[in-house]
C-alpha positions as CSV (number, residue, x, y, z in Angstrom):
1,X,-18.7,26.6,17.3
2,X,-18.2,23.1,19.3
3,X,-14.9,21.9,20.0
4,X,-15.4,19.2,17.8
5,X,-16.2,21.3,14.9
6,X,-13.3,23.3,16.0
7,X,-10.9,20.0,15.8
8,X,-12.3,19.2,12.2
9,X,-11.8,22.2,10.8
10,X,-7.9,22.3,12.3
11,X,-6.6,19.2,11.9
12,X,-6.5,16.4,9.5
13,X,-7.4,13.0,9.9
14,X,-4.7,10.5,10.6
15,X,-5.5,8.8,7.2
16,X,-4.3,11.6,4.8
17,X,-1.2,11.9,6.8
18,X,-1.0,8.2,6.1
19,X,-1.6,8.2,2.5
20,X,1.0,11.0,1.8
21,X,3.6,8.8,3.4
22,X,2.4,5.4,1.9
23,X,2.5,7.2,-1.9
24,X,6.8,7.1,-0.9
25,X,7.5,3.7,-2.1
26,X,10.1,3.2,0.1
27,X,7.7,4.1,3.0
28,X,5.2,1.5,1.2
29,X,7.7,-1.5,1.5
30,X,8.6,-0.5,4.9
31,X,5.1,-0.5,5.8
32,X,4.1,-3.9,4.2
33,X,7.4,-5.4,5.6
34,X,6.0,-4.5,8.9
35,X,2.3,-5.7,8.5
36,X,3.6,-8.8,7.6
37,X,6.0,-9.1,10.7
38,X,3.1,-8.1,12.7
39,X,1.2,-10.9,10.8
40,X,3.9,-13.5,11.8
41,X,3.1,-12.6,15.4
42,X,-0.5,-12.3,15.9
43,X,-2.1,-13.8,12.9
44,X,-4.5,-11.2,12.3
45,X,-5.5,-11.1,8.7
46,X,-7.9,-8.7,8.6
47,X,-4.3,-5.9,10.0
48,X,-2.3,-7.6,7.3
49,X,-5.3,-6.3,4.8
50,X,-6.0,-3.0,6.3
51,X,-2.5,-2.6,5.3
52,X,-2.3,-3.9,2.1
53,X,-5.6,-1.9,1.1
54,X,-3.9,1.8,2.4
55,X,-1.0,1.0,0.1
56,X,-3.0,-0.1,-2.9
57,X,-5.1,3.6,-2.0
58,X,-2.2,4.9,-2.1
59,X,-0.2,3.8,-5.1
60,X,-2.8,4.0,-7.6
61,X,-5.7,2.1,-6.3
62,X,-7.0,-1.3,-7.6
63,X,-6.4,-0.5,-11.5
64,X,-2.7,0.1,-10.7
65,X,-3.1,-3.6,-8.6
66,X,-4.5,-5.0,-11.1
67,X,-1.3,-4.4,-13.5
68,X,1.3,-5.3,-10.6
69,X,-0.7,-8.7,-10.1
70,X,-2.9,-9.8,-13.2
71,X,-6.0,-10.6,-10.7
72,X,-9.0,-8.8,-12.4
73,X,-10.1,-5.8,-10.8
74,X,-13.1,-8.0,-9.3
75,X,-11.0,-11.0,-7.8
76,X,-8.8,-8.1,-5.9
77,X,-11.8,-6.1,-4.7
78,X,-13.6,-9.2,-3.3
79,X,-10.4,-10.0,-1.8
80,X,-9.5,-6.8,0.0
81,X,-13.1,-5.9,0.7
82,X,-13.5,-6.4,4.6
83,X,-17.0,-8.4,4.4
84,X,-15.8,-11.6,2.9
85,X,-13.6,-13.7,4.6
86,X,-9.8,-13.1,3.5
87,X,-8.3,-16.1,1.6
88,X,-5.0,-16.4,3.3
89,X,-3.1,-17.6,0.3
90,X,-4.2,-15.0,-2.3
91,X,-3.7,-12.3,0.5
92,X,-0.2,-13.2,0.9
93,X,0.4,-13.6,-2.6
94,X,-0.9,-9.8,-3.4
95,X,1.3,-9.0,-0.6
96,X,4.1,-10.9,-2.2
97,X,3.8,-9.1,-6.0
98,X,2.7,-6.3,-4.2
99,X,6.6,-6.0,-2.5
100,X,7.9,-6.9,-5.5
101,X,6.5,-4.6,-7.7
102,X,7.3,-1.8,-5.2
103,X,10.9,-3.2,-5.2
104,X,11.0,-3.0,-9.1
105,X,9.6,0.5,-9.2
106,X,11.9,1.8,-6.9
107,X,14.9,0.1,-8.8
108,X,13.7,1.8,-11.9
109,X,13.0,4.9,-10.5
110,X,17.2,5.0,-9.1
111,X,18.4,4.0,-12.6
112,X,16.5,7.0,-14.2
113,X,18.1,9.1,-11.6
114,X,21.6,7.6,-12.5
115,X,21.0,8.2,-15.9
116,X,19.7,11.4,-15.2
117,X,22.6,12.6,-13.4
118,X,24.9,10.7,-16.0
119,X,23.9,13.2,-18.9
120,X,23.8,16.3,-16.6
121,X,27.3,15.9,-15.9
């Protein structure tokens, strides 16, 4: 067996470790509040997208998108596919119902725990 076979069969790609983190929504806003930073630096709109496409994978994929943004599932594919050229303003305003909806998740997902904890008691 070759050491590359070898290093696929014991270790997992950077990617799924990724994902597993970026399914944490709290993980997810951290990581699209630092793509954007990045962004504000260096410009680079094809990061910004790389980003906002692993959390999208992530959280649901484009159907789940599509309900945080109301773009059909075929604006939001052309958009975040890699072989068009990105549209600065409809990038940044995924990103920015994107956040949101993470931010509104999250909230709800604390007051069911309240409420939770609330009738246990």
């Amino acid at each position: 067996m070759s050491i590359e076979n070898k290093l696929q069969e014991y270790t997992t790609p950077f990617k799924d470790f990724l994902l597993k983190d970026l399914a944490d929504q709290e993980f997810a806003k951290g990581y699209l509040q630092a793509a954007l930073q990045d962004f504000e630096k260096d410009g680079n709109v094809e990061m910004l997208l790389l980003s906002m496409k692993d959390v999208v994978e992530a959280q649901g994929g484009i159907g789940a998108l599509v309900n945080w943004t109301n773009l059909s599932p075929q604006t939001l594919t052309y958009l975040l596919n890699e072989k068009h050229p990105p549209q600065l303003d409809k990038v940044l305003d995924i990103l920015s119902r994107l956040k949101d909806s993470l931010h509104t998740k999250h909230a709800a997902i604390e007051t069911d725990e309240k409420n939770t904890a609330i009738r246990n008691s």
